[in-house]
Structure formats: structure tokens, C-alpha cells
C-alpha atoms as an extended CHARMM CRD file, in Angstrom:
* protein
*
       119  EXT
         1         1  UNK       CA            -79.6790000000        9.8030000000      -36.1810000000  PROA      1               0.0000000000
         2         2  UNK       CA            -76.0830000000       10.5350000000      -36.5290000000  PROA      2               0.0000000000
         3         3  UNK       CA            -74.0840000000       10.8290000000      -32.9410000000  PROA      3               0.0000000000
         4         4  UNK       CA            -73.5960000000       14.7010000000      -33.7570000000  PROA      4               0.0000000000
         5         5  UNK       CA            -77.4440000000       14.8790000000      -33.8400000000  PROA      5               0.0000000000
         6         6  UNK       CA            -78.0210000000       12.5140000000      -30.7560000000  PROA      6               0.0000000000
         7         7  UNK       CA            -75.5200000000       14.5800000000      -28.8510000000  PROA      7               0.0000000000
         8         8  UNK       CA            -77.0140000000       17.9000000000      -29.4430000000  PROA      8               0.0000000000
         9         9  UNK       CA            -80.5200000000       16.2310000000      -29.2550000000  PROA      9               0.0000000000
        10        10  UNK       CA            -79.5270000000       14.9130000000      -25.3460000000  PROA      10              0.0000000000
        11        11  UNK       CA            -76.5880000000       17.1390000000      -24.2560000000  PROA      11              0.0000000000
        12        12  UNK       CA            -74.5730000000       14.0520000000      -24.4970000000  PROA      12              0.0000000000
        13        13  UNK       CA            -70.5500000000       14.7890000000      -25.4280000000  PROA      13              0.0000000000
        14        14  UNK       CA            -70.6040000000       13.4860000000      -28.5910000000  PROA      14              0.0000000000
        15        15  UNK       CA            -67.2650000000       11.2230000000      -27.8390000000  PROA      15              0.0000000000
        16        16  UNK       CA            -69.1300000000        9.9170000000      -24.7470000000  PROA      16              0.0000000000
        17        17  UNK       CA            -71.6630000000        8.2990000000      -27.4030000000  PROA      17              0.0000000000
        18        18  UNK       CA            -69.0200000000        7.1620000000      -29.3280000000  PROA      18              0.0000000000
        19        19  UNK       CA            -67.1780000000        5.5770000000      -27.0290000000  PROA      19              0.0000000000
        20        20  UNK       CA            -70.5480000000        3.2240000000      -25.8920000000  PROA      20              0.0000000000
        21        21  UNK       CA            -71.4520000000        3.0050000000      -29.8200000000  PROA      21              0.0000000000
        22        22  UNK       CA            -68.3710000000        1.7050000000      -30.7620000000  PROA      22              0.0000000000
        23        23  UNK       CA            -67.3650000000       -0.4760000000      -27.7670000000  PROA      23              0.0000000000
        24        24  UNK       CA            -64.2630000000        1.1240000000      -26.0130000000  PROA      24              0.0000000000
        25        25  UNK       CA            -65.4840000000       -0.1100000000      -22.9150000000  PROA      25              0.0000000000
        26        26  UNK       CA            -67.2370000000       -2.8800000000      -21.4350000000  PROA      26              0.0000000000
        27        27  UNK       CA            -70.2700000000       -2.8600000000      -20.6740000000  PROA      27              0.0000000000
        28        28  UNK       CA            -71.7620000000       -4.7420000000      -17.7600000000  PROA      28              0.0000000000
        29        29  UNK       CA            -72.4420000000       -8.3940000000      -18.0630000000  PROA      29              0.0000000000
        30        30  UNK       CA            -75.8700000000       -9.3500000000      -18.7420000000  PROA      30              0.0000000000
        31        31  UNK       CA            -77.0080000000      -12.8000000000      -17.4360000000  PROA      31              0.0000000000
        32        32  UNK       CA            -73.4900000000      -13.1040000000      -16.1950000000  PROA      32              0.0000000000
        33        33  UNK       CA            -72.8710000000      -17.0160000000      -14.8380000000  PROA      33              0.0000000000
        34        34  UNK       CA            -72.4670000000      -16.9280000000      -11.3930000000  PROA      34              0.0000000000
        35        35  UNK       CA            -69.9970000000      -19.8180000000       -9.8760000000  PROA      35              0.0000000000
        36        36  UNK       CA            -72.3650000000      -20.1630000000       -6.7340000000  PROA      36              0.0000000000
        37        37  UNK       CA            -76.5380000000      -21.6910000000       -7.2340000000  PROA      37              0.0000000000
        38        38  UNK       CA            -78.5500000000      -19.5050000000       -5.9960000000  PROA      38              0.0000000000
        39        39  UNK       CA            -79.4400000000      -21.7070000000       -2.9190000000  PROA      39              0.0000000000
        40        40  UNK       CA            -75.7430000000      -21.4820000000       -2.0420000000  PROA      40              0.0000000000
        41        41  UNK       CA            -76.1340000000      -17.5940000000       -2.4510000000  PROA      41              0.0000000000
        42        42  UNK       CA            -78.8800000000      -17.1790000000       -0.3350000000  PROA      42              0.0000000000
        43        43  UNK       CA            -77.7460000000      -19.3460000000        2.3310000000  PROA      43              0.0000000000
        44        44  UNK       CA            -74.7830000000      -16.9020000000        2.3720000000  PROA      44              0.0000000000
        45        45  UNK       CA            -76.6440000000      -13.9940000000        2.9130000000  PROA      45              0.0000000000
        46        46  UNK       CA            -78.5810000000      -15.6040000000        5.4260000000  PROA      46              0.0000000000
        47        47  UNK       CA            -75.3150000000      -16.9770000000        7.1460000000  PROA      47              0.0000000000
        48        48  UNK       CA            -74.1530000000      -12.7150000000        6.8750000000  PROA      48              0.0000000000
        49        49  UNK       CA            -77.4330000000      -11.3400000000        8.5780000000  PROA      49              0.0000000000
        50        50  UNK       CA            -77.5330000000      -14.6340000000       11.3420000000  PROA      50              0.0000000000
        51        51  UNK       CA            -73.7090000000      -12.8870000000       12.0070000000  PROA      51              0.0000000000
        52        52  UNK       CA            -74.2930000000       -9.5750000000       12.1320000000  PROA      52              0.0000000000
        53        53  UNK       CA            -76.9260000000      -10.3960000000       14.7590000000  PROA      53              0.0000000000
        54        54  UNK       CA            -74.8590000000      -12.3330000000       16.7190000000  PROA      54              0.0000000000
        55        55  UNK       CA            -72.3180000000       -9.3110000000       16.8720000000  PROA      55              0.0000000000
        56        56  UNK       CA            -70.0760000000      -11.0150000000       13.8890000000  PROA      56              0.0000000000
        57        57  UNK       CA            -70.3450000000       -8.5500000000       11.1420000000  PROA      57              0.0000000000
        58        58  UNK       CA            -68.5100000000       -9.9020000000        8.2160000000  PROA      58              0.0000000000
        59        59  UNK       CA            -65.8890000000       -8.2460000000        6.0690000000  PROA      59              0.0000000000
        60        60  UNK       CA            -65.5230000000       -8.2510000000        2.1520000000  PROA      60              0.0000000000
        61        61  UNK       CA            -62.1790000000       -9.8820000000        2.6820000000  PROA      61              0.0000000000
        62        62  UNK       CA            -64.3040000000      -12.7770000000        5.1590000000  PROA      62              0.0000000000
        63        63  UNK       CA            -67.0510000000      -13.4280000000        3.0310000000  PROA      63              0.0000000000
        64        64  UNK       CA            -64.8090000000      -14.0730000000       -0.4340000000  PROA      64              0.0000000000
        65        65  UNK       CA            -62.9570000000      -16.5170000000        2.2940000000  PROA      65              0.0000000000
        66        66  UNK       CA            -65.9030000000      -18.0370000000        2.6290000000  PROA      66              0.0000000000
        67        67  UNK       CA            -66.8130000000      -18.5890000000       -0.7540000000  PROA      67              0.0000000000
        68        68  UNK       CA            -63.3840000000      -20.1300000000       -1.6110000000  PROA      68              0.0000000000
        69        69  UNK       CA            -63.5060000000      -22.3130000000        0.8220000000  PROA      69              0.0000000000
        70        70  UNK       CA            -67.1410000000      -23.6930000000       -0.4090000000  PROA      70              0.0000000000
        71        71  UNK       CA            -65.8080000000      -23.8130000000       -4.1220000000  PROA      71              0.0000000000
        72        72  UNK       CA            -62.3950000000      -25.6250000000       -2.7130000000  PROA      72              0.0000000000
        73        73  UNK       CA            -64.9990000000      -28.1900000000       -0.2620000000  PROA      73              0.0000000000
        74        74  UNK       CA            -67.3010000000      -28.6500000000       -3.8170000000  PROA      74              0.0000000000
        75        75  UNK       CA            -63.7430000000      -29.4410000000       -6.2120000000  PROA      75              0.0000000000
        76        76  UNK       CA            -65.2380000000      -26.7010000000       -8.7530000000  PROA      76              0.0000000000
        77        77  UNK       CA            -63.2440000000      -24.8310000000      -10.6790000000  PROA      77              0.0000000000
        78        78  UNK       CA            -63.4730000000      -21.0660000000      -11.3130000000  PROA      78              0.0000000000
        79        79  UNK       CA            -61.5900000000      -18.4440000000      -13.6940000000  PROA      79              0.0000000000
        80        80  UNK       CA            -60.4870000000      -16.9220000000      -10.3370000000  PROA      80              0.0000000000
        81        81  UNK       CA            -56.7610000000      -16.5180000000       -8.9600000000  PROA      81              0.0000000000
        82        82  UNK       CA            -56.8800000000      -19.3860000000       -6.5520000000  PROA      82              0.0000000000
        83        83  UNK       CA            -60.5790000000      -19.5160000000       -6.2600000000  PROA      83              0.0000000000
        84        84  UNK       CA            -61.1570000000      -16.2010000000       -4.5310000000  PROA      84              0.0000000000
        85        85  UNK       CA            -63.8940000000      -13.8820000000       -5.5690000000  PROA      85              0.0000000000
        86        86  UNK       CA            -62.1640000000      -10.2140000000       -6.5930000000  PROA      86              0.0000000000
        87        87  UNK       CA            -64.2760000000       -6.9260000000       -6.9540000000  PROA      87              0.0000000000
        88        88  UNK       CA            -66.6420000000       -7.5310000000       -9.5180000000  PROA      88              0.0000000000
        89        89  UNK       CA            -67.9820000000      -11.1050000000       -8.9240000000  PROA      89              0.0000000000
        90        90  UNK       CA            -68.3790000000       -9.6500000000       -4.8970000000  PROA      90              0.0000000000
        91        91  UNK       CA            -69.9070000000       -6.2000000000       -6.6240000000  PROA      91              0.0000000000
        92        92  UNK       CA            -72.2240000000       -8.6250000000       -8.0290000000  PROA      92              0.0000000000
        93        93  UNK       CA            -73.2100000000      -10.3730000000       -5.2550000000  PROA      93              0.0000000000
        94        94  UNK       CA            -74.1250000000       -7.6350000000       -2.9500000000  PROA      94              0.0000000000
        95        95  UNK       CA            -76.0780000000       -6.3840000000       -6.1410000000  PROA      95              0.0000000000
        96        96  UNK       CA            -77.9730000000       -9.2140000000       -5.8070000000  PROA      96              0.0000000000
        97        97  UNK       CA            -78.5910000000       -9.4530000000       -2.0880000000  PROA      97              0.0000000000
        98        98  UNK       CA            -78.5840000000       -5.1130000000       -1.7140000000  PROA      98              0.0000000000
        99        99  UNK       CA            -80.0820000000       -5.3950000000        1.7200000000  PROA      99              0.0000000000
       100       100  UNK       CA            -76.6830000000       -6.7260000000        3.0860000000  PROA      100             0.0000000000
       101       101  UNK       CA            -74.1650000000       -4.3560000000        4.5940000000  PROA      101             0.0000000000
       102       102  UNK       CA            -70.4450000000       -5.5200000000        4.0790000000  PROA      102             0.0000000000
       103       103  UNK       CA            -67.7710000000       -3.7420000000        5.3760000000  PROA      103             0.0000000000
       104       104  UNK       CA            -63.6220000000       -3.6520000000        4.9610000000  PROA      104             0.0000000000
       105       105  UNK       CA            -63.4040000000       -3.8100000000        8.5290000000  PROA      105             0.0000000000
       106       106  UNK       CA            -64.6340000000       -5.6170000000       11.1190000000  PROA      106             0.0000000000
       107       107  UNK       CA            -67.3270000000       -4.1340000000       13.4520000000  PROA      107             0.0000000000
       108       108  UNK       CA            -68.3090000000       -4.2560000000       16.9880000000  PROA      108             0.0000000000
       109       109  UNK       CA            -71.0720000000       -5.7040000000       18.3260000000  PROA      109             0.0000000000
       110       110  UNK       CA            -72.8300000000       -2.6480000000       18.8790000000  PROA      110             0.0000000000
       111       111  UNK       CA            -72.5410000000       -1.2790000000       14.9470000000  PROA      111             0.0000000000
       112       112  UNK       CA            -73.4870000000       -5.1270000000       13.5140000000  PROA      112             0.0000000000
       113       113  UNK       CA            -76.7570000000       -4.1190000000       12.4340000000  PROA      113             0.0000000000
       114       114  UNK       CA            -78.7480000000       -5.1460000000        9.2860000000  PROA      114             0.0000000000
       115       115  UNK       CA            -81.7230000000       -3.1530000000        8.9160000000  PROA      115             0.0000000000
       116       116  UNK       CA            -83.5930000000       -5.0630000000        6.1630000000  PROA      116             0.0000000000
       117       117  UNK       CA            -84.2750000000       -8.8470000000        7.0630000000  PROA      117             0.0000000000
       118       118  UNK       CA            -84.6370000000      -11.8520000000        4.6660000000  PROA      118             0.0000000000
       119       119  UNK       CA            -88.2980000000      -12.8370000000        3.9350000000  PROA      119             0.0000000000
């Protein structure tokens, strides 16, 4: 099927189809590596729900901290900018663990609230 065809076939724009056929942009990575084991991920998480309970919820901006200072602790190195997490490693993460709730700022005890627990 040519993309002229597939576009009038599925009301796609026809440059939309082009643009994913012929690689202008990236799509997301499967099986990316992660630089944490998933026991240090889910100890994380658990670490994030334990302080939202507690009234401590944690920030974006707190939890990367957190993970550069485990990296720095282990001596493992990372293709980040001084070991921090940015966007998309963090957009991972919370893709990973979706029932956590992390916020740019830092809430009060009353709003710390996760709603879904860890099994």
C-alpha cells in the first residue's frame, strides 16, 4: 500500500505517515536500559508512597536527587549531566510505577495522598 493509499484508507495526513515511515522522529525506546535494578526501583516507589503517608510528598526535582545520590553512593556511571535523571528517564519511571503521584511542588500533609498502594 502506498502512503497516498494508507492515508486515504485511515484519514491519516499523508506527511504524518511519512514522517513515522521514514524516521524524522524518534520513536520511543523499546526495552530501553534503565540505570537503576528493578529492586532499587521498587524500593523507590515504596520509599515515595511510605512519604506521602507520612505527610512528605516528594517532588520530581526530590526524587531525581535521590536517585543521584544512590548512583553517586554505588560509583556507577550514567550518560547523565552529573548523574541526575532529566525528563525522559523520570517520564519513564513513573511509567513504570503509574500508581505514584509526583508533583513539582511540595505538598502539605493534608494533599499527600496516594490512592493506589503497592501489593
Amino acid at each position: 500500500m502506498t502512503l497516498g493509499q494508507a492515508s486515504k484508507t485511515y484519514n491519516i495526513p499523508k506527511t504524518t505517515l511519512a514522517d513515522r515511515v521514514y524516521g524524522k522522529y524518534a520513536t520511543d525506546h523499546i526495552d530501553a536500559k534503565t540505570v537503576l535494578s528493578a529492586d532499587e526501583e521498587q524500593r523507590i516507589a515504596k520509599w515515595v508512597v511510605h512519604m506521602s503517608r507520612v505527610g512528605y510528598g516528594r517532588t520530581r526535582h526530590g526524587l531525581c536527587t535521590v536517585v543521584q545520590k544512590i548512583l553517586y553512593d554505588t560509583g556507577r556511571e550514567t550518560p547523565f549531566l552529573v548523574n541526575k535523571l532529566g525528563r525522559q528517564p523520570l517520564r519513564g519511571f513513573l511509567k513504570r510505577h503509574p500508581y505514584l503521584f509526583v508533583t513539582t511542588i511540595q505538598l502539605g500533609k493534608e494533599r499527600a495522598v496516594i490512592t493506589i498502594e503497592i501489593i
